[in-house]
C-alpha atoms as one frame of an Amber mdcrd trajectory, in Angstrom:
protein
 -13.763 -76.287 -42.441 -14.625 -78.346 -39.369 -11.660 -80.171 -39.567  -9.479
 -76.819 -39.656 -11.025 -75.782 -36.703 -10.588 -78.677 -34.463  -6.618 -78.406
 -35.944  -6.467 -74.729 -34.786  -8.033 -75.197 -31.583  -6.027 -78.384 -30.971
  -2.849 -75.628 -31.320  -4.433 -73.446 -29.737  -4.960 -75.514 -26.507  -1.227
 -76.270 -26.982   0.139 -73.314 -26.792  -2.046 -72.220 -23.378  -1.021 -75.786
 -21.513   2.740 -74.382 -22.853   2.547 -70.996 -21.270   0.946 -72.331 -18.148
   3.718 -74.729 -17.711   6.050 -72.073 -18.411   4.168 -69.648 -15.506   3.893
 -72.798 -12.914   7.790 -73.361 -13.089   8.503 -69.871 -12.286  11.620 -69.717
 -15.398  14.324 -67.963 -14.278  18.122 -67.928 -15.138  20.561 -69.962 -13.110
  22.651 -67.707 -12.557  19.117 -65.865 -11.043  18.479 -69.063  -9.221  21.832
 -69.285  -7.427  21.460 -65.308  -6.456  17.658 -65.785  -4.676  18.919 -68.960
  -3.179  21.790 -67.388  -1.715  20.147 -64.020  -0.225  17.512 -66.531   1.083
  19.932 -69.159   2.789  21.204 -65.366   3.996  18.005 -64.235   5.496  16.805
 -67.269   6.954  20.175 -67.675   8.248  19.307 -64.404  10.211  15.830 -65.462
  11.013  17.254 -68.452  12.795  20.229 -66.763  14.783  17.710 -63.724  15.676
  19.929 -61.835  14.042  18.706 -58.458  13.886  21.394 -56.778  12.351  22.601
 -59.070   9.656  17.977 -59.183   8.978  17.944 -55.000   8.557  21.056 -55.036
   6.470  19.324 -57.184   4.239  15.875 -55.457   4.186  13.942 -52.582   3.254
  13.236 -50.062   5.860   9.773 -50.771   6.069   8.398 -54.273   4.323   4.976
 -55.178   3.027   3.828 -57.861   5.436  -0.550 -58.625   4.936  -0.554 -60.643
   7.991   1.625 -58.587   9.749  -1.102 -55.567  10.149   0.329 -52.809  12.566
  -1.977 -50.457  13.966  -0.715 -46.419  13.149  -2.749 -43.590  14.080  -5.892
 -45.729  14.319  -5.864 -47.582  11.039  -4.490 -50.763   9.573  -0.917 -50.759
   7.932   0.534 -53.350   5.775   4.159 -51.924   5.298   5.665 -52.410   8.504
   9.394 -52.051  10.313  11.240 -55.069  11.111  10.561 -55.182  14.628   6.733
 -56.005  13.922   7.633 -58.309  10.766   9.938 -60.566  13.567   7.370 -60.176
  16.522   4.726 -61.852  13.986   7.283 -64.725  13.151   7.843 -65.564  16.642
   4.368 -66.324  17.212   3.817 -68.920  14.794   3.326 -72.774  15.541   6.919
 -75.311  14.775   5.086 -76.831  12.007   4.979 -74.105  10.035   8.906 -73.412
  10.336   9.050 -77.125   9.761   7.177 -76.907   6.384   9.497 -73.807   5.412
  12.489 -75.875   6.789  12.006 -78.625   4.768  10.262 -78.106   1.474  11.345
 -76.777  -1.649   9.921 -73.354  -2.789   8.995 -72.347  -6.101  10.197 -68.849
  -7.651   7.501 -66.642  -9.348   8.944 -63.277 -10.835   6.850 -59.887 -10.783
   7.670 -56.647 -12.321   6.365 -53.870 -10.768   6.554 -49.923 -11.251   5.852
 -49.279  -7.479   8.927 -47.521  -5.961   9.474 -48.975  -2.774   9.556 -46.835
   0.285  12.756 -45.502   1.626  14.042 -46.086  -1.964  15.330 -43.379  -4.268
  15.554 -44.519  -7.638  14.210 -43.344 -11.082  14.020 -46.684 -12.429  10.208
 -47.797 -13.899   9.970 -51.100 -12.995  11.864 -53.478 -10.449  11.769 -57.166
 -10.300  10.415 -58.853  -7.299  11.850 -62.660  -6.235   9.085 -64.253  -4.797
   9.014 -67.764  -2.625   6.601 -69.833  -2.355   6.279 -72.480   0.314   3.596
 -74.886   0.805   3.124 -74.824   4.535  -0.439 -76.672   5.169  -1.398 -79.129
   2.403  -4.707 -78.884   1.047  -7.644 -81.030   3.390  -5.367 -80.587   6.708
  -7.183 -77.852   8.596 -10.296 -78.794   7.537 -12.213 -81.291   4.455 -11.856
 -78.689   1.341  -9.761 -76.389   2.813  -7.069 -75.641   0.021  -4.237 -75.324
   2.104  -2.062 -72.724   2.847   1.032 -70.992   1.146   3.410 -68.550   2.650
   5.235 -66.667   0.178   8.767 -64.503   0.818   9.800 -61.571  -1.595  13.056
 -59.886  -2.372  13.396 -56.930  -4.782  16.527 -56.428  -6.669  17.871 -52.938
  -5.873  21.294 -52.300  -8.290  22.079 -55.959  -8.391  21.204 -56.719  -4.624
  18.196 -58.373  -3.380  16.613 -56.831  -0.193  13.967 -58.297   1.439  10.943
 -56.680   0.373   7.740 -58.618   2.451   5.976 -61.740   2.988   2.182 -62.827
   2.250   0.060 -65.728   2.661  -2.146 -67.148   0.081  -4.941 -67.712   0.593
């Protein structure tokens, strides 16, 4: 009996390193790959130029942006127009448009059932692109500090991705 369990947890601890691999490398289709890749080479493209025209044609009215915050009617709001989302860009430091300029992002996929605003659709769920970007390695701002990660997100919408927000982790 012992000997069945140590085989069964031995699987067992197999198949949860598997899935955890699978959930690190962020699976998704190349032909998915090639589509993110392309509407963000697009968007950044904008972001660069200042492009303000080519940016809203390419996002949602409003986007979710955490570190954004925009004060309305005396309280905090996360889902903010493009003008605020832009305003908070400009004010970061080069190395942190360095670290997005230069390193590879990993793709993690969610599914959500949250309509987005300014979006009429009867759908249940969308799929949201997300990018990650390591911008501060772990131990750089401080002994222990894990580092920072600043993540993009587009949300398909009928076969088109449209930027949908940005976060920061932590």
């Amino acid at each position: 009996m012992k000997g069945y369990r140590i085989v069964l947890l031995t699987l067992l601890f197999a198949v949860m390193c598997s899935m955890h691999a699978l959930a690190q490398k962020g699976d998704i289709s190349p032909q998915d790959a090639a589509k993110v890749d392309k509407a963000w080479r697009a968007f950044l493209g904008g972001l660069q130029k200042r492009d303000t025209a080519q940016l809203r044609s390419m996002s949602l009215p409003r986007i979710e942006c955490v570190p954004c915050q925009d004060r309305i009617q005396g309280r905090l709001e996360y889902r903010v127009g493009l003008d605020t989302f832009l305003t908070h860009l400009n004010s970061w430091p080069p190395d942190r448009w360095n670290a997005i300029m230069t390193r590879k992002y990993w793709v993690n996929t969610i599914v959500t059932s949250h309509t987005p605003p300014g979006i009429i659709d009867t759908r249940k769920h969308f799929l949201i692109y997300e990018l990650a970007f390591v911008t501060t390695e772990p131990n750089v701002v401080a002994p222990g500090h894990e580092g920072v990660s600043h993540l993009f997100q587009f949300i398909d919408i009928d076969g088109t991705l449209r930027f949908y927000g940005m976060a920061t982790v932590p």
